[in-house]
DSSP file (Angstrom, degrees, kcal/mol; ACC not computed):
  #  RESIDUE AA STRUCTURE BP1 BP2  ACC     N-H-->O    O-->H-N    N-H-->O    O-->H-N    TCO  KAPPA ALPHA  PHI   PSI    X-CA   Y-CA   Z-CA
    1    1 A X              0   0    0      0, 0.0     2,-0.0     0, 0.0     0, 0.0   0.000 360.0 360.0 360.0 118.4   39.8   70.1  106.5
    2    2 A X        -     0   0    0      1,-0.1     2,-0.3     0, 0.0     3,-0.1  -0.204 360.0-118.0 -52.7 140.3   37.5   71.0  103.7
    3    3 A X        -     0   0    0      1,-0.2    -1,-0.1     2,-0.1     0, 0.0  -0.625  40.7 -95.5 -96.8 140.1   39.0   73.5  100.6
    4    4 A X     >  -     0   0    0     -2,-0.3     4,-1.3     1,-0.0    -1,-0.2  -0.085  33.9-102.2 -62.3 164.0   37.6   76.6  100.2
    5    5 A X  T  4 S+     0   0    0      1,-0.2     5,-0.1     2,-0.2    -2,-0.1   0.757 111.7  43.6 -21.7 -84.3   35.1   77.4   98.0
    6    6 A X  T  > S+     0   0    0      2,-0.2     4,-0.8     3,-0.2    -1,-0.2   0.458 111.9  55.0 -24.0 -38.5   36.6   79.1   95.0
    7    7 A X  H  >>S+     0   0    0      1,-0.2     4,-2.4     2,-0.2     5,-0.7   0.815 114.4  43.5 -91.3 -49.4   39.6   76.6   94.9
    8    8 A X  H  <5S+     0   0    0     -4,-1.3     4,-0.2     1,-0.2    -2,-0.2   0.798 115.3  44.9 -54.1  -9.1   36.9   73.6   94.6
    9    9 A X  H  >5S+     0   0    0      2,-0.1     4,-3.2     3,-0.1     5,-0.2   0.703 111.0  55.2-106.6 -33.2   34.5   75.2   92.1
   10   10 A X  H  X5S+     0   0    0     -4,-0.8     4,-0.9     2,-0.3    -2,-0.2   0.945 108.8  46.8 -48.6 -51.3   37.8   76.1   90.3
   11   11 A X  H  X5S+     0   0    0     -4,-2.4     4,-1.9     2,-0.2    -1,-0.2   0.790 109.1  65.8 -43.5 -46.9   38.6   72.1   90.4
   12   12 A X  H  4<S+     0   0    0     -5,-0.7     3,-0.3    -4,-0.2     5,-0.3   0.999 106.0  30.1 -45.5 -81.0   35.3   72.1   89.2
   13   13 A X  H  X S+     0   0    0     -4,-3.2     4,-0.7     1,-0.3     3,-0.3   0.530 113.4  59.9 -85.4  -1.1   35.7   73.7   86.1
   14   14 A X  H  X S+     0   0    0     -4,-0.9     4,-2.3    -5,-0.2     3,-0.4   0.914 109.6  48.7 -76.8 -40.9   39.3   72.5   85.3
   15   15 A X  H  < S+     0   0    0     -4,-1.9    -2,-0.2    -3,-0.3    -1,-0.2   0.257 109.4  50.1 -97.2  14.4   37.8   69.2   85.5
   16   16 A X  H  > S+     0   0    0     -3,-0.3     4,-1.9     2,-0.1    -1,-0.3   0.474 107.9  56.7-114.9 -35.0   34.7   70.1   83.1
   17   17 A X  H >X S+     0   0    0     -4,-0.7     4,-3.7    -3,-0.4     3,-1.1   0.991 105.2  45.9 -66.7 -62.8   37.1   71.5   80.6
   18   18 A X  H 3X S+     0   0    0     -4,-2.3     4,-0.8     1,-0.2    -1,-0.2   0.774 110.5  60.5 -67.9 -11.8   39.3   68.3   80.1
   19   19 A X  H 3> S+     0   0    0     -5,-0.3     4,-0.7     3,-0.2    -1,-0.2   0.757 113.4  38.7  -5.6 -64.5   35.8   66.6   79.9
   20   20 A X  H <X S+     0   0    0     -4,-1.9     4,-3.9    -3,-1.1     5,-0.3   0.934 110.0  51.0 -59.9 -66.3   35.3   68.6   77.2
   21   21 A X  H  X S+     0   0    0     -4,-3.7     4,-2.0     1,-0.3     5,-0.2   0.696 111.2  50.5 -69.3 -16.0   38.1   68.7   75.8
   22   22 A X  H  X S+     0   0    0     -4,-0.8     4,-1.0    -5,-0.3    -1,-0.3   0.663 109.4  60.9 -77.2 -35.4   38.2   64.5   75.8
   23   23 A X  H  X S+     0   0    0     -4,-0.7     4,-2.1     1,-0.2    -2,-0.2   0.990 104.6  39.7 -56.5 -77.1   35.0   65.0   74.4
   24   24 A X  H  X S+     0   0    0     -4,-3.9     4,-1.8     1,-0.2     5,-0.3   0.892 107.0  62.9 -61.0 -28.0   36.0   66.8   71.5
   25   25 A X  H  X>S+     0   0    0     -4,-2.0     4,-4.2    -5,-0.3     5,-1.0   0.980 107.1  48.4 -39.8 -51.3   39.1   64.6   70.9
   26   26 A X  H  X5S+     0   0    0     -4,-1.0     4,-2.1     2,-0.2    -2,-0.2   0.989 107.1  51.3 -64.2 -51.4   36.8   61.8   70.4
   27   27 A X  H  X5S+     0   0    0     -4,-2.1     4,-3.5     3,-0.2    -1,-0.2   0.897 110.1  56.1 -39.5 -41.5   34.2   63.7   67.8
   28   28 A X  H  X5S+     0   0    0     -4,-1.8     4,-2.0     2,-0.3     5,-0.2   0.953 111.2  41.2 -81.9 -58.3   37.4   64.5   65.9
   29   29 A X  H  X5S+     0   0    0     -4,-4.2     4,-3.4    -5,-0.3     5,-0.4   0.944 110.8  56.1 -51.6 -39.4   38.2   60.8   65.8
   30   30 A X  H  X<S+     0   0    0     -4,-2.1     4,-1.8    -5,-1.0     3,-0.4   0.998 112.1  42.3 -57.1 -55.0   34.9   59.9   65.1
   31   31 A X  H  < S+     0   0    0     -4,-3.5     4,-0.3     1,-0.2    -1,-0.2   0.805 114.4  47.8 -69.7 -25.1   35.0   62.0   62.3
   32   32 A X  H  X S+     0   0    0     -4,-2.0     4,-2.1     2,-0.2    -1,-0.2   0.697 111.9  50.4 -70.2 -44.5   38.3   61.1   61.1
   33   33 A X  H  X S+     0   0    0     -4,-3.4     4,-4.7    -3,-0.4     5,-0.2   0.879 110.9  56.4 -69.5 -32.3   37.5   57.1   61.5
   34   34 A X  H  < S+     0   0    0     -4,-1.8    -2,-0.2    -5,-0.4    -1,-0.2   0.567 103.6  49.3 -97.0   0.4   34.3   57.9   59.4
   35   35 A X  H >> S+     0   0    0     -4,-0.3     4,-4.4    -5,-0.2     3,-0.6   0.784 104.2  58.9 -90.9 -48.9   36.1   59.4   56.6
   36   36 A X  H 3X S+     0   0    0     -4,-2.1     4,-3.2     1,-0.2     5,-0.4   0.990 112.6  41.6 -30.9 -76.2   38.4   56.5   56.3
   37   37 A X  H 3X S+     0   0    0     -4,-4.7     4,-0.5     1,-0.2    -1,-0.2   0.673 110.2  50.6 -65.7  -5.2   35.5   54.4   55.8
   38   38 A X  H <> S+     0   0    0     -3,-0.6     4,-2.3    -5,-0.2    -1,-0.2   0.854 115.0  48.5 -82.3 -45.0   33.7   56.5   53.6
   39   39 A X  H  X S+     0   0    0     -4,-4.4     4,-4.1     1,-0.2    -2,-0.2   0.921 119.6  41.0 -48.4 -40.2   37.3   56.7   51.5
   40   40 A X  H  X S+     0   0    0     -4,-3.2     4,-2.1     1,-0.2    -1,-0.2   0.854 112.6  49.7 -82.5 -14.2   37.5   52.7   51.7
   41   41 A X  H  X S+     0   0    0     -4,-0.5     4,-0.7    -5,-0.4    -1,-0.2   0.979 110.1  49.6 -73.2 -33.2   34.3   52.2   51.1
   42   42 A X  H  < S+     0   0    0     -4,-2.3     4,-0.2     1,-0.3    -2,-0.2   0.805 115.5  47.5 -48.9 -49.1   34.6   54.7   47.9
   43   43 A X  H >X S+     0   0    0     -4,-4.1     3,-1.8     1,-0.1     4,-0.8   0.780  91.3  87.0 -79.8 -26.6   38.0   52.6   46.6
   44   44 A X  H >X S+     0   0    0     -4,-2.1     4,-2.2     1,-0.3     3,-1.5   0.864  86.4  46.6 -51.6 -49.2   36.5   48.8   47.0
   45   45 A X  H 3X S+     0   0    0     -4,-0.7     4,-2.1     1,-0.3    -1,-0.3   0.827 111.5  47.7 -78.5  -2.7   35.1   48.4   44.1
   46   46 A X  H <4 S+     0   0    0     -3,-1.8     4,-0.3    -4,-0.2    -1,-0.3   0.829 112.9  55.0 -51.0 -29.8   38.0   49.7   42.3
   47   47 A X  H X< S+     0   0    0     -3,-1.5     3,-1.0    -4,-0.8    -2,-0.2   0.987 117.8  38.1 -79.4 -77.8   40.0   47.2   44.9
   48   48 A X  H 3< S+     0   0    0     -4,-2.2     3,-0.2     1,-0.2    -3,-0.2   0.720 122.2  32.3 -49.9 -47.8   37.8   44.3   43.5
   49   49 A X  T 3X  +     0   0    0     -4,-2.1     4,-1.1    -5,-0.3     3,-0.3  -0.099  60.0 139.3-117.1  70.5   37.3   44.8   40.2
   50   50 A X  H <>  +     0   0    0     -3,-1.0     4,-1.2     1,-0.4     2,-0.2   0.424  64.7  63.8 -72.8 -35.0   39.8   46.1   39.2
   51   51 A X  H  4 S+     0   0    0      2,-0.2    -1,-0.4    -3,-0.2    -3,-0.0  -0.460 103.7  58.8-100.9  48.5   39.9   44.0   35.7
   52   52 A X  H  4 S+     0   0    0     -3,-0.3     3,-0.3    -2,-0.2    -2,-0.3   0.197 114.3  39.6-124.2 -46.0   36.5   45.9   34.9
   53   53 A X  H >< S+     0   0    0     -4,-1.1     3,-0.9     1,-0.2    -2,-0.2   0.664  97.5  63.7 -87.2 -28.6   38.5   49.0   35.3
   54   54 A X  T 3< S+     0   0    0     -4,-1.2    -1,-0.2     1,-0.2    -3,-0.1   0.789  92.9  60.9 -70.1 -32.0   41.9   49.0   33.9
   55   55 A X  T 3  S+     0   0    0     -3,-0.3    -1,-0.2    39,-0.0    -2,-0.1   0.221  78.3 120.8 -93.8  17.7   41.2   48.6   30.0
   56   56 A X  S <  S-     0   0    0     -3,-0.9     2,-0.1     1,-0.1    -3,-0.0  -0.068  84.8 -81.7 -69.6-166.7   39.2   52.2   30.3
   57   57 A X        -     0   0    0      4,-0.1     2,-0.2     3,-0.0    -1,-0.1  -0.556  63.8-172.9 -92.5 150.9   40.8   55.3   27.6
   58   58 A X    >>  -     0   0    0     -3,-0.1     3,-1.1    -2,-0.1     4,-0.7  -0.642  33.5 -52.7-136.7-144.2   43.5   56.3   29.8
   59   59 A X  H >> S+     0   0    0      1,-0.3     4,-5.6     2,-0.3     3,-3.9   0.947 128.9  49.9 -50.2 -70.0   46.2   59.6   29.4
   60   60 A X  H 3> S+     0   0    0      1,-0.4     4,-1.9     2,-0.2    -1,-0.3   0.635 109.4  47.9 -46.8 -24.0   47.3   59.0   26.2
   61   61 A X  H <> S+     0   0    0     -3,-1.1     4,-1.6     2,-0.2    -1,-0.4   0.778 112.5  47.2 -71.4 -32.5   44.3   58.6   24.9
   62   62 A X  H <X S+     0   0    0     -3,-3.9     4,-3.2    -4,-0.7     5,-0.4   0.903 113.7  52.0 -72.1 -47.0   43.1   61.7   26.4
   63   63 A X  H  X S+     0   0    0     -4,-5.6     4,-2.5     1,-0.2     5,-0.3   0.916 115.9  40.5 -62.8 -33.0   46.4   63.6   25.2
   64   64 A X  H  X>S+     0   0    0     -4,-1.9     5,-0.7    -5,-0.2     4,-0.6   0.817 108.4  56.2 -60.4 -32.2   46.0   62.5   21.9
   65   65 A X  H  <5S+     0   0    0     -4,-1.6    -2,-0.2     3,-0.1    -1,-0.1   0.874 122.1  27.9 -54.2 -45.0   42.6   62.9   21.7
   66   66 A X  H  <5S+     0   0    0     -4,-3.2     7,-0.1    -5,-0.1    -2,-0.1   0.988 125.3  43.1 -60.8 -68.8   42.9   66.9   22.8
   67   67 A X  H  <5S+     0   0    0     -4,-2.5     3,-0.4    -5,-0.4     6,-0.3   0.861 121.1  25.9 -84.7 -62.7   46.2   67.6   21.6
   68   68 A X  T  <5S+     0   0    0     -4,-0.6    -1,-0.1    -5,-0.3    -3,-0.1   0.448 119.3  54.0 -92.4   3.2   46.8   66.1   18.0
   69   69 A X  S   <S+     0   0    0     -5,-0.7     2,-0.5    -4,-0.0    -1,-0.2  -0.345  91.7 117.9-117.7  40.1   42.9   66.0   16.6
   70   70 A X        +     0   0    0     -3,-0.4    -4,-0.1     3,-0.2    -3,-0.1  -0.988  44.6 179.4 -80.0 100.5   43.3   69.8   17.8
   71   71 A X  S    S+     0   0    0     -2,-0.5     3,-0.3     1,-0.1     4,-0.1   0.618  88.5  60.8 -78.9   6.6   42.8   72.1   15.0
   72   72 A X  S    S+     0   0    0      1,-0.2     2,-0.7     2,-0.1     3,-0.3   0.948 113.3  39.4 -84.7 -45.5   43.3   74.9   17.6
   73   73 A X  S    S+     0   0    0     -6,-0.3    -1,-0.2     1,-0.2    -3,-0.2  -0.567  75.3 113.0 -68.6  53.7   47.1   73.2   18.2
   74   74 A X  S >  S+     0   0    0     -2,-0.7     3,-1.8    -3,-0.3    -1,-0.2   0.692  74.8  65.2 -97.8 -36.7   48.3   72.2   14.5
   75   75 A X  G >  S+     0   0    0     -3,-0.3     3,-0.9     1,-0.3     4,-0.3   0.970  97.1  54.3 -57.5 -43.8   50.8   74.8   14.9
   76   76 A X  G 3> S+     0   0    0      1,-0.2     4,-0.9     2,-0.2    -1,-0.3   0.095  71.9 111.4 -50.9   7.9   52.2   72.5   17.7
   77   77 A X  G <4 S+     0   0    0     -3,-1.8    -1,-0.2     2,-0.2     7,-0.1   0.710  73.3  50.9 -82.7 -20.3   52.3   69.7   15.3
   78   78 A X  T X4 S+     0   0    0     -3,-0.9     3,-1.9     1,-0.3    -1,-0.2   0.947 114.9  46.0 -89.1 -45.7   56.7   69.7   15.3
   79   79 A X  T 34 S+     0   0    0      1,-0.3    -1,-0.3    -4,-0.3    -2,-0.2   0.543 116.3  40.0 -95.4  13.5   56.6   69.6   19.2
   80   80 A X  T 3< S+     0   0    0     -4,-0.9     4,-0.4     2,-0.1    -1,-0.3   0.002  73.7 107.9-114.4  46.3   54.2   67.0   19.7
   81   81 A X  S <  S+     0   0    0     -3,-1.9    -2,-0.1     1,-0.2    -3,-0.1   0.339  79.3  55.4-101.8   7.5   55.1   64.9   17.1
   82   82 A X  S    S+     0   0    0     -4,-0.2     3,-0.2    -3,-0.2    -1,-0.2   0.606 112.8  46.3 -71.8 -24.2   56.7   62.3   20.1
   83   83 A X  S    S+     0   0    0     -3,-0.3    -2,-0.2     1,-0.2   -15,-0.1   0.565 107.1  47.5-115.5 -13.3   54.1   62.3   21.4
   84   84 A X  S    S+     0   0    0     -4,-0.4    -1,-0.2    -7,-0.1    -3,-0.1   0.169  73.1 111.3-104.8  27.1   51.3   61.7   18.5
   85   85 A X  S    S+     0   0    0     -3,-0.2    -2,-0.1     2,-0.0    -1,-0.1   0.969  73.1  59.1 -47.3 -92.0   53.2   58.8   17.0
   86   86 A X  S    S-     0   0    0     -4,-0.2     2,-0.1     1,-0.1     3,-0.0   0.092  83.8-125.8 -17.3 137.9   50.2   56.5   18.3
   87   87 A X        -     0   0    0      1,-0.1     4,-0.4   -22,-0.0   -23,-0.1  -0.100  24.8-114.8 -64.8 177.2   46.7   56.7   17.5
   88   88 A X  S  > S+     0   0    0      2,-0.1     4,-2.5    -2,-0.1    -1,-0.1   0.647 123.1  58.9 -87.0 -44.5   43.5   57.1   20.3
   89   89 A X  T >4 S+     0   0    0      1,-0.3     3,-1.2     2,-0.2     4,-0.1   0.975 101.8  43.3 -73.2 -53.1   42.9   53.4   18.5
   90   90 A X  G >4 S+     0   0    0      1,-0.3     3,-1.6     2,-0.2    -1,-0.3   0.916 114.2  67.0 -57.9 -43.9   46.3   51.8   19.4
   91   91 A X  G 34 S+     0   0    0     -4,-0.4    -1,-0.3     1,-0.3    -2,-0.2   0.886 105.1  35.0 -26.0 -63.0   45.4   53.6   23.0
   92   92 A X  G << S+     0   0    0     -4,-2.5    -1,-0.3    -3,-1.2     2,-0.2  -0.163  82.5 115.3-124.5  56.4   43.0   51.9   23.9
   93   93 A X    <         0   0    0     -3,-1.6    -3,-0.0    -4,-0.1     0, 0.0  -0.498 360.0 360.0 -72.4 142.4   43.6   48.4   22.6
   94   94 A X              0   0    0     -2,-0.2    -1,-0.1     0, 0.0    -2,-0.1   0.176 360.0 360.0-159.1 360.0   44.0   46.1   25.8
């Protein structure tokens, strides 16, 4: 015995929606997989040379650089005077 009409086109369209919806699961991975690899591709050469990259200015250099060769923050001179012991040259010695 054959199923009416209406409950088979109904069957019909659940079974186009999870289609669908399998569908988009899979774009979403796709996009998901293809950001990973855009990320790893983005880190390798950090990954690889890595002894090109480490001896670059890093914070402290930055903070000194900003902060105690500031003539807008001289007033600041008692509370960042832990922190401006060091030079920018000693900084960036490696």
């Amino acid at each position: 015995m054959l199923l009416p009409l209406h409950l088979l086109l109904l069957m019909l369209l659940l079974l186009l929606m999870l289609l669908l919806l399998l569908l988009l699961l899979l774009l979403v991975l796709l996009l998901l997989s293809l950001l990973l690899l855009l990320l790893l591709l983005l880190l390798l050469p950090y990954y690889f040379y890595y002894h090109y990259f480490y001896h670059y200015y890093n914070y402290c250099y930055y903070f000194y650089y900003y902060y105690c060769n500031n003539f807008r923050y001289h007033y600041f001179r008692y509370y960042f005077r832990y922190y401006c012991r060091y030079s920018y040259r000693y900084y960036y010695r490696y």
